[in-house]
DSSP file (Angstrom, degrees, kcal/mol; ACC not computed):
  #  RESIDUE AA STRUCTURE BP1 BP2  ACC     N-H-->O    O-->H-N    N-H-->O    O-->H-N    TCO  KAPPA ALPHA  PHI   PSI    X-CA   Y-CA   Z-CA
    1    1 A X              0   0    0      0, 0.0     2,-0.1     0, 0.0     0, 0.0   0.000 360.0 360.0 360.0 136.0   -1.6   -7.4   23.3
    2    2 A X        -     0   0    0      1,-0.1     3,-0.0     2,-0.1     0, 0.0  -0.365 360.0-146.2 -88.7 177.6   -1.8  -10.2   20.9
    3    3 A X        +     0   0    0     -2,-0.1     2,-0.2     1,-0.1    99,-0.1  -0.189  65.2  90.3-173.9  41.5   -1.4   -8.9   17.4
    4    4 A X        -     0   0    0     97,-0.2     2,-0.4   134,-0.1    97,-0.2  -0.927  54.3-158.7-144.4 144.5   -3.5  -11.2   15.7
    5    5 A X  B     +A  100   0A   0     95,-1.6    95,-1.9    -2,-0.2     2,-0.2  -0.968  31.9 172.8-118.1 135.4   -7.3  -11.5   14.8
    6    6 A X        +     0   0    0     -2,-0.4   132,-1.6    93,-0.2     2,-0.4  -0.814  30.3 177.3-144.1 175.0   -8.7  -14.7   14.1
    7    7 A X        -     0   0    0    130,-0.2    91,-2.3    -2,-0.2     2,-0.5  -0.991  19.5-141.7-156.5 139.0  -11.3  -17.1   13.5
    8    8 A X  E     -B   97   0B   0    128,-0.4   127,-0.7    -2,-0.4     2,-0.3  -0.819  20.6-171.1-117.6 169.7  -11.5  -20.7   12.8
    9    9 A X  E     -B   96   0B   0     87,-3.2    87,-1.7    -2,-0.5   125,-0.1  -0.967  23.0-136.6-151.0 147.9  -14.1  -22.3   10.2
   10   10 A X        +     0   0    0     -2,-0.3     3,-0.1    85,-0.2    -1,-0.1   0.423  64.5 115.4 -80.8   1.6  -15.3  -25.9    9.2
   11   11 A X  S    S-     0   0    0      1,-0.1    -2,-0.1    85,-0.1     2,-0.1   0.215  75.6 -79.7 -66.2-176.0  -15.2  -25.6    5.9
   12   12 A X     >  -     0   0    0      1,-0.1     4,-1.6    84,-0.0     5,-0.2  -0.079  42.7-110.5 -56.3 166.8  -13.0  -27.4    3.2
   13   13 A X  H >> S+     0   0    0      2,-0.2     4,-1.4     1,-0.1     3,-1.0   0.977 115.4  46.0 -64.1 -70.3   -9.6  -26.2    2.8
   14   14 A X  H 3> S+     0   0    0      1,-0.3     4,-2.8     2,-0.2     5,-0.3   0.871 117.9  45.5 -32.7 -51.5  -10.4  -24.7   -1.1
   15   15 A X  H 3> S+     0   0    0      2,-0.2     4,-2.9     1,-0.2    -1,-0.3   0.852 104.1  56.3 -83.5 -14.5  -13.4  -23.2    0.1
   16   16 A X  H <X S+     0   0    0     -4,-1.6     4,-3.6    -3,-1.0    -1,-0.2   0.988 113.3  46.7 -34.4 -74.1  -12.0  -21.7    3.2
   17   17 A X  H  X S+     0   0    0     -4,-1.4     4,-1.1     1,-0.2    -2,-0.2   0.814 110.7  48.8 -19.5 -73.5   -9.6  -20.0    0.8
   18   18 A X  H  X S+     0   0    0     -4,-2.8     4,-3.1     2,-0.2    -1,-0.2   0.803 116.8  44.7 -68.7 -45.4  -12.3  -18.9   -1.6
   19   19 A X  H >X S+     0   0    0     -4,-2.9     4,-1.2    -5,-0.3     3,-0.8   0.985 108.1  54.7 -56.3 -79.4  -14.3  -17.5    1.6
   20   20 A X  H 3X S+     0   0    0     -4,-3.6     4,-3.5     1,-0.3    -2,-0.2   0.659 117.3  40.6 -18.2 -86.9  -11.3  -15.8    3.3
   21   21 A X  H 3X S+     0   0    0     -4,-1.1     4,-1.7     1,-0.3    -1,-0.3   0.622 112.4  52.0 -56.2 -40.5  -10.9  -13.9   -0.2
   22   22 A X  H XX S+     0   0    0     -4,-3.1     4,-0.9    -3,-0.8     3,-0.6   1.000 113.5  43.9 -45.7 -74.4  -14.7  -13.3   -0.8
   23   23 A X  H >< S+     0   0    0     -4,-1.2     3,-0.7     1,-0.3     4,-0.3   0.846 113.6  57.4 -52.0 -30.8  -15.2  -11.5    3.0
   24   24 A X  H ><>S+     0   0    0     -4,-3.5     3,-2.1    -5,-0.5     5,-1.4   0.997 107.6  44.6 -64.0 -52.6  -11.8   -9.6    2.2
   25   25 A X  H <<5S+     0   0    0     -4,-1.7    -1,-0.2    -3,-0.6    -2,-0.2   0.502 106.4  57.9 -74.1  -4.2  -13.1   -8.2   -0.7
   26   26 A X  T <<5S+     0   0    0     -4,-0.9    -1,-0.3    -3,-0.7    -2,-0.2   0.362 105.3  53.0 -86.2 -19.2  -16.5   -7.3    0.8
   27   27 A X  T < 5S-     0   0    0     -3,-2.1    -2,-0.3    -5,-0.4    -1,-0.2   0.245 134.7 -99.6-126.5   6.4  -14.7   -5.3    3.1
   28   28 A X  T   5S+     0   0    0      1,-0.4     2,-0.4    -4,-0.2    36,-0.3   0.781  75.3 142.5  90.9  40.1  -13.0   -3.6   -0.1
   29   29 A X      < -     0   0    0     -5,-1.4    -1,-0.4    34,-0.2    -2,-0.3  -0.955  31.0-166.8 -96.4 126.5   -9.6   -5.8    0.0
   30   30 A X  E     -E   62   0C   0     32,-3.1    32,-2.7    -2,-0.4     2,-0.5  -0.672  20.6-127.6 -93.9 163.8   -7.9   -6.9   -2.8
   31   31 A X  E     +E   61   0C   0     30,-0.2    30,-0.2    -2,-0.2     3,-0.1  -0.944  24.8 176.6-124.0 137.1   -5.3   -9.4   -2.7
   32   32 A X  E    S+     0   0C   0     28,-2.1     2,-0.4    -2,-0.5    29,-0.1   0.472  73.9  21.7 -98.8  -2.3   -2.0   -8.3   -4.5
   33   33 A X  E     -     0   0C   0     27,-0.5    27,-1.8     2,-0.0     2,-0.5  -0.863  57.9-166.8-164.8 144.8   -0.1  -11.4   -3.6
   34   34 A X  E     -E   59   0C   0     -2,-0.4     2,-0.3    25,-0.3    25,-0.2  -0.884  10.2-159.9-140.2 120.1   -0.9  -14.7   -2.6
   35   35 A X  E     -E   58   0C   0     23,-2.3    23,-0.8    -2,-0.5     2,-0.5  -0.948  11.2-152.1-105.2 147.5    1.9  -17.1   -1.1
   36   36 A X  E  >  +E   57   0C   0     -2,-0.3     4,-2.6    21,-0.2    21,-0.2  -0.969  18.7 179.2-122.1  86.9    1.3  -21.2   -1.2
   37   37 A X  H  > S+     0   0    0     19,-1.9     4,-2.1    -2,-0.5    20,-0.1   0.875  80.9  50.9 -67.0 -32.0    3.6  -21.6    2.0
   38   38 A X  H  > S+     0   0    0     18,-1.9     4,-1.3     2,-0.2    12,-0.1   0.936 117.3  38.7 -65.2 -84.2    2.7  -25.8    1.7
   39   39 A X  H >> S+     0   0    0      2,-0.2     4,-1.2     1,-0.1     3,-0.6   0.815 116.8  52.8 -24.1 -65.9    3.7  -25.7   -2.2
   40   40 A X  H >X S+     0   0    0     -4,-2.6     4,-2.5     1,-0.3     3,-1.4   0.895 110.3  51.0 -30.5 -85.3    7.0  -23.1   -1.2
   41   41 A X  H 3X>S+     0   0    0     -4,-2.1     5,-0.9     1,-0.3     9,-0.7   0.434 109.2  44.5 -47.6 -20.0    8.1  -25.6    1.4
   42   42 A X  H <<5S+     0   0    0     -4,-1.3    -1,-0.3    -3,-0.6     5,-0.2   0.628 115.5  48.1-112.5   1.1    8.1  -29.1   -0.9
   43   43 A X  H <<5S+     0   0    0     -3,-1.4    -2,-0.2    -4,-1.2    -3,-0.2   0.793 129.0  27.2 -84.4 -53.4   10.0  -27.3   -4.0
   44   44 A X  H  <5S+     0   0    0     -4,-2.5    -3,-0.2    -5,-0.3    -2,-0.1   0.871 140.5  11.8 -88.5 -38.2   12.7  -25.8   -1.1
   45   45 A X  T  <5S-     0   0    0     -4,-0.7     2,-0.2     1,-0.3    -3,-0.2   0.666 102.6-125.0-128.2 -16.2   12.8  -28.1    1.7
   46   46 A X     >< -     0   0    0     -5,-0.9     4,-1.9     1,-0.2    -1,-0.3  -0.630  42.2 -38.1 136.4-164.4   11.1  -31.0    0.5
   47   47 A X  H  > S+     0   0    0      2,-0.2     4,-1.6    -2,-0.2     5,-0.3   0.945 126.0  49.6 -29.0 -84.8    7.7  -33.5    1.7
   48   48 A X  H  > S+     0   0    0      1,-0.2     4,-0.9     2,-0.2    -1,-0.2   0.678 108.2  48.4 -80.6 -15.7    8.1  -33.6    5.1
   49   49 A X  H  > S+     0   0    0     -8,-0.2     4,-0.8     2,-0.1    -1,-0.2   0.976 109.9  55.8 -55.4 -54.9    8.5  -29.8    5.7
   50   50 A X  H >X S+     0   0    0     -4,-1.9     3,-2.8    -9,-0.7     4,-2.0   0.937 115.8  40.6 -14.7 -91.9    5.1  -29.3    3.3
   51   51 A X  H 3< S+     0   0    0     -4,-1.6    40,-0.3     1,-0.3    -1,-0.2   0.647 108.2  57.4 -68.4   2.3    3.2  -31.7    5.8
   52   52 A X  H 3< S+     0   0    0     -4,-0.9    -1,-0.3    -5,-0.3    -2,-0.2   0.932 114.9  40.7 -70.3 -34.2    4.7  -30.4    9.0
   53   53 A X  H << S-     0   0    0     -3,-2.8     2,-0.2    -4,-0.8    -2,-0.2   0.981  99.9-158.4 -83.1 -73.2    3.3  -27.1    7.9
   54   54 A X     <  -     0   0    0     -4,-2.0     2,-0.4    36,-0.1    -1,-0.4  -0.800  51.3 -21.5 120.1-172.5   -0.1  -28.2    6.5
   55   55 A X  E    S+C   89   0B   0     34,-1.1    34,-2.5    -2,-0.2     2,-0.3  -0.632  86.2 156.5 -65.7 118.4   -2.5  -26.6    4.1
   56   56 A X  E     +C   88   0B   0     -2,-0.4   -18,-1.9    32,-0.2   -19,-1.9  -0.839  17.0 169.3-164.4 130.6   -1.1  -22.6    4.5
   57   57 A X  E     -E   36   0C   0     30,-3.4     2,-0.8    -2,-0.3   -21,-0.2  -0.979  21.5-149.0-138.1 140.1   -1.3  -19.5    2.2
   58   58 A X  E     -E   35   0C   0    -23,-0.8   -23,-2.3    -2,-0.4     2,-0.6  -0.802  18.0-156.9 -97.4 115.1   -0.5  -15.9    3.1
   59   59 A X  E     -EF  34  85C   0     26,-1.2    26,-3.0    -2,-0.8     2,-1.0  -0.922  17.5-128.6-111.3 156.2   -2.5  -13.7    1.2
   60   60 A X  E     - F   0  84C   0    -27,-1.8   -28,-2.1    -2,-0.6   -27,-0.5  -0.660  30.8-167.0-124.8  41.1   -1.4   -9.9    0.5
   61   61 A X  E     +EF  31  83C   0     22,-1.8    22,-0.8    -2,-1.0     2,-0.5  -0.245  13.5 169.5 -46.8 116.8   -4.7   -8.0    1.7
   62   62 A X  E     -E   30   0C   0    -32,-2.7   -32,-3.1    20,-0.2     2,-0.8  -0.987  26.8-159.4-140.4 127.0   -4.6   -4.2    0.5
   63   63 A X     >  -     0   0    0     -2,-0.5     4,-1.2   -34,-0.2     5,-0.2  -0.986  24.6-139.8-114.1 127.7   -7.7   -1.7    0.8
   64   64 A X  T  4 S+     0   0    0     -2,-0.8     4,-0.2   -36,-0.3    -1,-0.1   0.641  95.7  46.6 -65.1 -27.2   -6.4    0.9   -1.9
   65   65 A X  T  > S+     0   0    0      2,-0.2     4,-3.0     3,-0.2     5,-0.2   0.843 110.3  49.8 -73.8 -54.8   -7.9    3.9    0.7
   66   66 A X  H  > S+     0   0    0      1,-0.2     4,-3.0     2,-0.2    -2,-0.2   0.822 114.2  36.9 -78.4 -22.0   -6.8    2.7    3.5
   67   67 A X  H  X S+     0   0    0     -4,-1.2     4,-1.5     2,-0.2     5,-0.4   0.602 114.5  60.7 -99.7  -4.3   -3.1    2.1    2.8
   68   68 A X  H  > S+     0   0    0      2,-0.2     4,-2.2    -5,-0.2     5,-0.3   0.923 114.0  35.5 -69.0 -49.1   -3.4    5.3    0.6
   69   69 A X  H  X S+     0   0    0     -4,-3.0     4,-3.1     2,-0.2     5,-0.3   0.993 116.6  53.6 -56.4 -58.5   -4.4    7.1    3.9
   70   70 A X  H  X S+     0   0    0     -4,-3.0     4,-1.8     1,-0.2    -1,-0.2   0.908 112.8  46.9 -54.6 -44.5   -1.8    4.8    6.0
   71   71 A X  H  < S+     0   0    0     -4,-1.5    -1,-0.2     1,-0.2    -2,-0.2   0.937 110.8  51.8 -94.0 -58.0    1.1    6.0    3.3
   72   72 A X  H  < S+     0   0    0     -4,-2.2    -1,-0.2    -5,-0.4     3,-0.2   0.964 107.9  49.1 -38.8 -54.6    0.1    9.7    3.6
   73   73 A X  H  < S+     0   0    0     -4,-3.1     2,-0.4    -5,-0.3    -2,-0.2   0.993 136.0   1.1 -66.6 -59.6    0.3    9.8    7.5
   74   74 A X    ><  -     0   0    0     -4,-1.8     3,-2.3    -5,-0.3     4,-0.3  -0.831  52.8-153.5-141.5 118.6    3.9    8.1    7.2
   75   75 A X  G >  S+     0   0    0      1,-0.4     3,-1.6    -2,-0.4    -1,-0.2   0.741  95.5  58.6 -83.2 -41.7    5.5    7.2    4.3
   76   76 A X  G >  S+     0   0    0      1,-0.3     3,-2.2     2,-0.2    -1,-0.4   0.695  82.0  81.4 -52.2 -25.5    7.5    4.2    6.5
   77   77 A X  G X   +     0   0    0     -3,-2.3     3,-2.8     1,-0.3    -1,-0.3   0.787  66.9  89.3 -58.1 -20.1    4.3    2.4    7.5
   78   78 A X  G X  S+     0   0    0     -3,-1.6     3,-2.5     1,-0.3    -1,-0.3   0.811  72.6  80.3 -43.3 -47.9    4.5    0.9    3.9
   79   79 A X  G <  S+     0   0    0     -3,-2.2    -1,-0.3     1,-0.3    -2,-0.1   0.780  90.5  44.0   6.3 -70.4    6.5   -1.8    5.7
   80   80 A X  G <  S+     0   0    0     -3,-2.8     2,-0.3    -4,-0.2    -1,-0.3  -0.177  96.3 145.3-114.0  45.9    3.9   -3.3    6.9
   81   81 A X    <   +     0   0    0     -3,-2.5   -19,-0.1     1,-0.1     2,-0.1  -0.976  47.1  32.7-125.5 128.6    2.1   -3.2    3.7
   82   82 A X  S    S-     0   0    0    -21,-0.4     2,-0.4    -2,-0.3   -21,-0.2   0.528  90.9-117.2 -93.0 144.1    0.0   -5.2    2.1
   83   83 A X  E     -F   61   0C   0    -22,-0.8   -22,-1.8   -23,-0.2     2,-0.5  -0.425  29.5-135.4 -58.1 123.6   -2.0   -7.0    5.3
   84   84 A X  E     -F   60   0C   0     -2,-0.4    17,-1.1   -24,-0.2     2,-0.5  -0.648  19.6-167.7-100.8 141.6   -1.5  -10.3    5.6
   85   85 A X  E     -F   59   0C   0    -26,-3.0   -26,-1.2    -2,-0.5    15,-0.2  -0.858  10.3-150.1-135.6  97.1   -3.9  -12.8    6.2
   86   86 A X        -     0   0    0     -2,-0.5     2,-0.3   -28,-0.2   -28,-0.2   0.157   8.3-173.0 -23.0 142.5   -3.0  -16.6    7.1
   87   87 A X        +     0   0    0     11,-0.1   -30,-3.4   -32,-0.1     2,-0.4  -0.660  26.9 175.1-136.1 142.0   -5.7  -19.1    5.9
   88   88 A X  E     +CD  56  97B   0      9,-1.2     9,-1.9    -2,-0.3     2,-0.4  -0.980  29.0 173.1-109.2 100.5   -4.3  -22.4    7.7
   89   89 A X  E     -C   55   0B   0    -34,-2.5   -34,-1.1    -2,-0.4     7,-0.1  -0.720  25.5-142.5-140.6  85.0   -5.4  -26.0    8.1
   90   90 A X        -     0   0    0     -2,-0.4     3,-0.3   -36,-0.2   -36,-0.1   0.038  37.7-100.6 -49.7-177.7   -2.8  -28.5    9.8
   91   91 A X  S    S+     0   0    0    -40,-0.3    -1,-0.2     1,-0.3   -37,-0.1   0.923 117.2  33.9 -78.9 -39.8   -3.0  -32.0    8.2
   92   92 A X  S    S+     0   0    0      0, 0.0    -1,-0.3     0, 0.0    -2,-0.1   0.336  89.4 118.7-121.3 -21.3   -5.1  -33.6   10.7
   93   93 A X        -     0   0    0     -3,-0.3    -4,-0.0     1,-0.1     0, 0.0  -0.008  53.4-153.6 -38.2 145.7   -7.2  -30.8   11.8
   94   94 A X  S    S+     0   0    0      2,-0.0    -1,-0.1     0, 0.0    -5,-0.0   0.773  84.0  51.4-104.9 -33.5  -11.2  -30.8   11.5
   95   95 A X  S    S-     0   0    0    -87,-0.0     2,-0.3    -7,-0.0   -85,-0.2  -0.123  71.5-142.5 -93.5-174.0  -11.1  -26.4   11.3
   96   96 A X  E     -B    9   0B   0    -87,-1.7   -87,-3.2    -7,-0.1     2,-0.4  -0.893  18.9-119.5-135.3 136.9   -9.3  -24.1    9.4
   97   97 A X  E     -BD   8  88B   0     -9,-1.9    -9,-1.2    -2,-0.3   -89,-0.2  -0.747  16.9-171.9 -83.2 149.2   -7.8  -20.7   10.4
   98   98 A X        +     0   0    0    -91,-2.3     2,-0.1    -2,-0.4   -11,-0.1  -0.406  15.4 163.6-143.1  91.8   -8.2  -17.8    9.6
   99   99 A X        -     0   0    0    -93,-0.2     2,-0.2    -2,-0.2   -93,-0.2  -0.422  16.5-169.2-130.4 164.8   -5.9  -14.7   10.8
  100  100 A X  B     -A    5   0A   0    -95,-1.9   -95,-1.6   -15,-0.2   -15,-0.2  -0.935  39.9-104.6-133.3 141.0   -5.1  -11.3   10.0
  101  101 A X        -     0   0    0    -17,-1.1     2,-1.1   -97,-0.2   -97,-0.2  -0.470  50.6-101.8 -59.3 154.6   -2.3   -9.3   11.6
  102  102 A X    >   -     0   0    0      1,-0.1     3,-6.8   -99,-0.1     4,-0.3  -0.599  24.5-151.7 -78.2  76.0   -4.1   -6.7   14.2
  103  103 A X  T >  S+     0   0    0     -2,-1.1     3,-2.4     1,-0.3     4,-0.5   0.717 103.8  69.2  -0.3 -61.8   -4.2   -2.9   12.2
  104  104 A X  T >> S+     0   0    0      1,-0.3     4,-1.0    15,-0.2     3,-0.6   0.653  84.0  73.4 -76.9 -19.0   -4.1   -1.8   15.9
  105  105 A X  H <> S+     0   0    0     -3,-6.8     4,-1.1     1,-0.2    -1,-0.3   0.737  91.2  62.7 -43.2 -27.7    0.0   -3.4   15.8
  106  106 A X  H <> S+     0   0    0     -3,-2.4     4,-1.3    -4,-0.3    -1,-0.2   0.507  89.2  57.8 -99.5 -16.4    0.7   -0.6   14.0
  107  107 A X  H <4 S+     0   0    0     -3,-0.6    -1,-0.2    -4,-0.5    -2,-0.2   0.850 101.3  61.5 -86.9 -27.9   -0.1    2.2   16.6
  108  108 A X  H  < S+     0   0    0     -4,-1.0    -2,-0.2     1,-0.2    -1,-0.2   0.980 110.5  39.5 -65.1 -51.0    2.4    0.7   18.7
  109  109 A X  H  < S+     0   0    0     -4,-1.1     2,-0.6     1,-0.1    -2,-0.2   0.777 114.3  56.0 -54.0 -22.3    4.9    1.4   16.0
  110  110 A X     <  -     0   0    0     -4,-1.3    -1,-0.1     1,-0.1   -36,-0.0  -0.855  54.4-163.2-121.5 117.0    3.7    4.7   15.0
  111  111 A X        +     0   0    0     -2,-0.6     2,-0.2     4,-0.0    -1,-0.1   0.817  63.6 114.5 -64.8 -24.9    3.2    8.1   17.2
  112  112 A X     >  -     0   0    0      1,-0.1     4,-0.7     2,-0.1     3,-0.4  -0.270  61.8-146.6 -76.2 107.7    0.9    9.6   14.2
  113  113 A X  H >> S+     0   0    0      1,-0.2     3,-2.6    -2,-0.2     4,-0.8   0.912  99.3  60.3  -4.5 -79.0   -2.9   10.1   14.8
  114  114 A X  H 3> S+     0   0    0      1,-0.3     4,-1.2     2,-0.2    -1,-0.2   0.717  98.9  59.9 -75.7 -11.1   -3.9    9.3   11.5
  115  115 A X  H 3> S+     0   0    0     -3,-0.4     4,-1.4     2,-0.2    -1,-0.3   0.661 104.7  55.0 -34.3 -31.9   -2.3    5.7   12.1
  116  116 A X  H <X S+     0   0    0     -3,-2.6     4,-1.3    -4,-0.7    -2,-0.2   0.874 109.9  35.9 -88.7 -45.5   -4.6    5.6   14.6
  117  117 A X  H  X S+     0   0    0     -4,-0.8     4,-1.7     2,-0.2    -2,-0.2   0.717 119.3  50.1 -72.9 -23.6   -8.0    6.3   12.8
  118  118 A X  H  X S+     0   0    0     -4,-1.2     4,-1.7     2,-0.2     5,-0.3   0.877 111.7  52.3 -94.3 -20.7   -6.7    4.3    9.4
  119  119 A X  H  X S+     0   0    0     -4,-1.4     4,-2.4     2,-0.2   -15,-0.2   0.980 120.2  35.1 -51.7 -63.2   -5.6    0.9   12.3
  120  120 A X  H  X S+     0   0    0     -4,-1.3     4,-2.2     2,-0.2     5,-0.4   0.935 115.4  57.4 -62.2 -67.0   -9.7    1.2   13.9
  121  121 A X  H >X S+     0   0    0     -4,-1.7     4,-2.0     1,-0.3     3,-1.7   0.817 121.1  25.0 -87.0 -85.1  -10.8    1.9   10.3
  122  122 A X  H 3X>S+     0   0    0     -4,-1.7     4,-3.5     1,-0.3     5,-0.5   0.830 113.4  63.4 -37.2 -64.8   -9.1   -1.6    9.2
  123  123 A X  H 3X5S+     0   0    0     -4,-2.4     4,-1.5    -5,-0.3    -1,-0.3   0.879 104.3  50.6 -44.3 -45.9   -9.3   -3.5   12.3
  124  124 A X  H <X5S+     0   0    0     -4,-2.2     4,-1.8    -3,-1.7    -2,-0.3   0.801 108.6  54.3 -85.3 -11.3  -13.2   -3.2   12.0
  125  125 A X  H  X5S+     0   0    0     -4,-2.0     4,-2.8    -5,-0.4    -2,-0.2   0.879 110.5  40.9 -73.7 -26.2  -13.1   -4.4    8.6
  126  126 A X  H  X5S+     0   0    0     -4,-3.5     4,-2.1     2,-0.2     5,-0.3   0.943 104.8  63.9 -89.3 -23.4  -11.4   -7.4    9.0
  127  127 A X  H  X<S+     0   0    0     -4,-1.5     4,-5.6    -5,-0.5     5,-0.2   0.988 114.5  37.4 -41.1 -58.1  -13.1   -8.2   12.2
  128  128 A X  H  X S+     0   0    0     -4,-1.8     4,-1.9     2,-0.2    -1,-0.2   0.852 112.2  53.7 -76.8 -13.8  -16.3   -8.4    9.9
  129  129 A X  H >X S+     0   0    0     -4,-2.8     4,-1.0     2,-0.2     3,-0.7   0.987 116.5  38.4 -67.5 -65.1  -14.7   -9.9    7.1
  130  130 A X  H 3X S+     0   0    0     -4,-2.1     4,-0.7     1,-0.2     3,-0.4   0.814 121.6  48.6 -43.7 -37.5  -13.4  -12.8    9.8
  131  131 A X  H >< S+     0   0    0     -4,-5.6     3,-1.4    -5,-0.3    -1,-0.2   0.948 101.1  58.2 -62.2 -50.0  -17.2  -12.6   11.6
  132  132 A X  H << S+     0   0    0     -4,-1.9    -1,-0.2    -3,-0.7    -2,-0.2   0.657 101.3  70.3 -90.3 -17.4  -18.9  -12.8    8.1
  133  133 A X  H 3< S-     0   0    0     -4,-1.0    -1,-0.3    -3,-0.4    -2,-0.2   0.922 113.7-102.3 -21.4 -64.5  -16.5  -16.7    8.1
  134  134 A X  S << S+     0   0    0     -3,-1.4     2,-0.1    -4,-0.7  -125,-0.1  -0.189  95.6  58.1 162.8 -99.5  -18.4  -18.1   10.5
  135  135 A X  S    S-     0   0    0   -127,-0.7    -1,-0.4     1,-0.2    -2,-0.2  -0.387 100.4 -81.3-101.3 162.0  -17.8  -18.6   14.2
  136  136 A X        -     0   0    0     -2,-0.1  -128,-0.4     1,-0.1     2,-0.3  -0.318  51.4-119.4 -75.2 173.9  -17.2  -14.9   15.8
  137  137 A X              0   0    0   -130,-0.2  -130,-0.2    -3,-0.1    -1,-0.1  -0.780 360.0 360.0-121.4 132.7  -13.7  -13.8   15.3
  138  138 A X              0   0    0   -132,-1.6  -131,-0.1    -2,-0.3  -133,-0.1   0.546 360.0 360.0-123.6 360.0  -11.4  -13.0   18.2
């Protein structure tokens, strides 16, 4: 099992970004933290770490329901709270990515049922938030 879903897009770096955050939020994600992994990487390791990386920010995905539900069923699952979601563009690249960890990762950790309905519950939102990108989402 892979235990990512993903999509790639033509857009511009910014507007990738700006899309990625619009379709999360359509699908009733906020994002409670935003990483600049490019930035992070020429303050700490300098230039040529930055371009090895490329354009890349982790943003901090949380639907307030679902992780309310996810947190009910088991308190631990919090772990792997907020979902994060890559948007990526190597220097040289014509696409962008755009990936999400797979909700459904989380049933492997967890014996609990209702893990299981709030992973499918999540897992089909970000599918259409990645579908509503652009090119289908995989």
């Amino acid at each position: 099992m892979t235990y990512t879903l993903s999509t790639t897009i033509t857009l511009p770096w910014a507007e990738a970004v700006d899309r990625a955050r619009d379709a999360l939020a359509a699908q009733g994600f906020g994002i409670l933290t935003e990483i600049n992994v490019r930035s992070t990487f020429e303050a700490k390791l300098g230039a040529g770490a930055a371009d090895a990386v490329g354009d890349y920010v982790i943003l901090g995905a949380c639907n307030p329901d679902l992780a309310s539900r996810a947190l009910a069923a088991e308190p631990e699952i919090g772990v792997l709270l907020p979902c994060n979601v890559v948007v990526r563009r190597n220097k040289d690249a014509d696409v962008t990515t755009v990936e999400a960890i797979d909700p459904q990762t989380m049933i492997q950790l967890s014996g609990a049922s209702s893990i299981k309905e709030v992973a499918d519950d999540a897992g089909a939102r970000i599918r259409k938030a990645l579908a509503s990108l652009g090119e289908t989402a995989k």
